[in-house]
N, C-alpha and C positions, 0 to 999 in steps of 0.2 A: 777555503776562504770565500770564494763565488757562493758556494753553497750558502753558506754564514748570512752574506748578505743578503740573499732570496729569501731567505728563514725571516731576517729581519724586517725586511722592505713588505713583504706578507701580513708579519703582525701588525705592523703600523700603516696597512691601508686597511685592515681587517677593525682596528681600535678608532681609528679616524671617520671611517667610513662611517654613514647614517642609514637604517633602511627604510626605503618609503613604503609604508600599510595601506591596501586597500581603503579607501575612503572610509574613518573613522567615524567622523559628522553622521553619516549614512547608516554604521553602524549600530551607531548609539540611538539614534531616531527608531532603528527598527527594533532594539531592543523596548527602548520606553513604549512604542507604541503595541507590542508583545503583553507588555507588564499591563498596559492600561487595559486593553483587551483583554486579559487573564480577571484582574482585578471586579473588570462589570462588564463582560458580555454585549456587545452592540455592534450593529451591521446600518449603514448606510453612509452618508458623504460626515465630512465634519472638517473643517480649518482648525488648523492645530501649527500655533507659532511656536520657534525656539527662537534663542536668543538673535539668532544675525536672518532667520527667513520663514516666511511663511508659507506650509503647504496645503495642500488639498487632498484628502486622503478617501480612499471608497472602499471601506470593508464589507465582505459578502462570506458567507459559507453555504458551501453545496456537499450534500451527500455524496459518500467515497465510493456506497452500494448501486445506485444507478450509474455509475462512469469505471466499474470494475474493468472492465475490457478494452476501456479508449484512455488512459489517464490524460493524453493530449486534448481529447476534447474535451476533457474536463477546465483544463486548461486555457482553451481560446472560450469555451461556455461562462468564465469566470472574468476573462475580457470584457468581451461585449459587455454581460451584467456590470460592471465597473465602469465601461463607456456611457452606459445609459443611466446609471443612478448621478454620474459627476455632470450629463449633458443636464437633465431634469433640473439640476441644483443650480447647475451657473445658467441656464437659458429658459427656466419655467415648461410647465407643462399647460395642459388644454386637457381638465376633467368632466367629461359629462358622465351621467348614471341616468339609466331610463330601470321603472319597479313599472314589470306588465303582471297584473295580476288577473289569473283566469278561473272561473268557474265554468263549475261542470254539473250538473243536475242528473241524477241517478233516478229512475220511476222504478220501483217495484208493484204487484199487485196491493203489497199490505204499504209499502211507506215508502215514503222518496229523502232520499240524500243528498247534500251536496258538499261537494267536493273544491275548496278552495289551494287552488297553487298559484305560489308568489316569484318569479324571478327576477332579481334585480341584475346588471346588467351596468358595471363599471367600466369605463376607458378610457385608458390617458393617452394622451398624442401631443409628442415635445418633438420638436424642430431643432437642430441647431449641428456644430461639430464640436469635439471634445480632442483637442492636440496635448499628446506629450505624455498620455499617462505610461506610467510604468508601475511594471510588480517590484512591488518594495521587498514582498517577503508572502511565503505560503507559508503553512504550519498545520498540525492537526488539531482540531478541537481536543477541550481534557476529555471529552468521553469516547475518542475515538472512532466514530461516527463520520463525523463531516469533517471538510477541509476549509479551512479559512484562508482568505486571500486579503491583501492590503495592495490597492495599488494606490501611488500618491504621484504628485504634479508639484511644483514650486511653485505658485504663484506670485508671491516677493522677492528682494533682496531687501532686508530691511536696512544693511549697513549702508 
């Protein structure tokens, strides 16, 4: 009869019982954001709301062939680049370009040359701190090749 009712008192906390899922919201964000990135290919920051928040998200992909032997540095290399393209977006940058362009004059006895080389010479420099980001979700590109990374920020509660 004890037995009976341990059988019983089991089922009915097992039928009652509810179980809590790893954060679903979270889930589903990384899927849609999976599907959007499958659909059209894009890498830098972008705000993307759902219905109750809004986040800040910084996709990057790095090749899988240079970080064969370290995949962790692949890993904090994919950081940083996610620090820096979310810092540039919400605090600006500072782009200067300087174009030095040099000639060179060749003398032969029959005829003279010259020789024109162009370097131009771009640099950004952004200032600021980037709190909070996290990996949403890694993944492999469809060609196998590179690694795609998402990491995202909340920046709303919109309810």
């Amino acid at each position: 009869m004890i037995k009976l009712k341990i059988i019983f008192i089991s089922l009915l906390i097992c039928m009652v019982s509810n179980a809590q899922s790893f954060n679903d919201d979270k889930t589903a964000f990384t899927n849609f954001i999976k599907r959007m990135y499958t659909a059209a290919p894009f890498e830098g920051v972008k705000i993307v709301d759902d219905y109750d928040h809004q986040y800040l998200i910084s996709v990057l992909s790095l090749e899988k062939a240079k970080y064969a032997t370290n995949p962790s540095a692949m890993d904090r290399v994919a950081q940083i680049k996610a620090q820096s393209q979310a810092n540039t977006f919400l605090n600006g940058a500072t782009i200067s370009s300087d174009l030095i362009i040099k000639t060179t004059e060749k003398k032969s006895k029959d005829s003279t040359s010259v020789l024109v080389e162009t370097i131009e010479s771009i640099k950004q420099n952004a200032m600021g701190f980037t709190r909070g980001l996290e990996l949403l979700t890694n993944f492999e590109n469809a060609d196998g090749k590179r690694m795609v990374y998402v990491f995202m920020r909340e920046l709303k509660n919109l309810k």
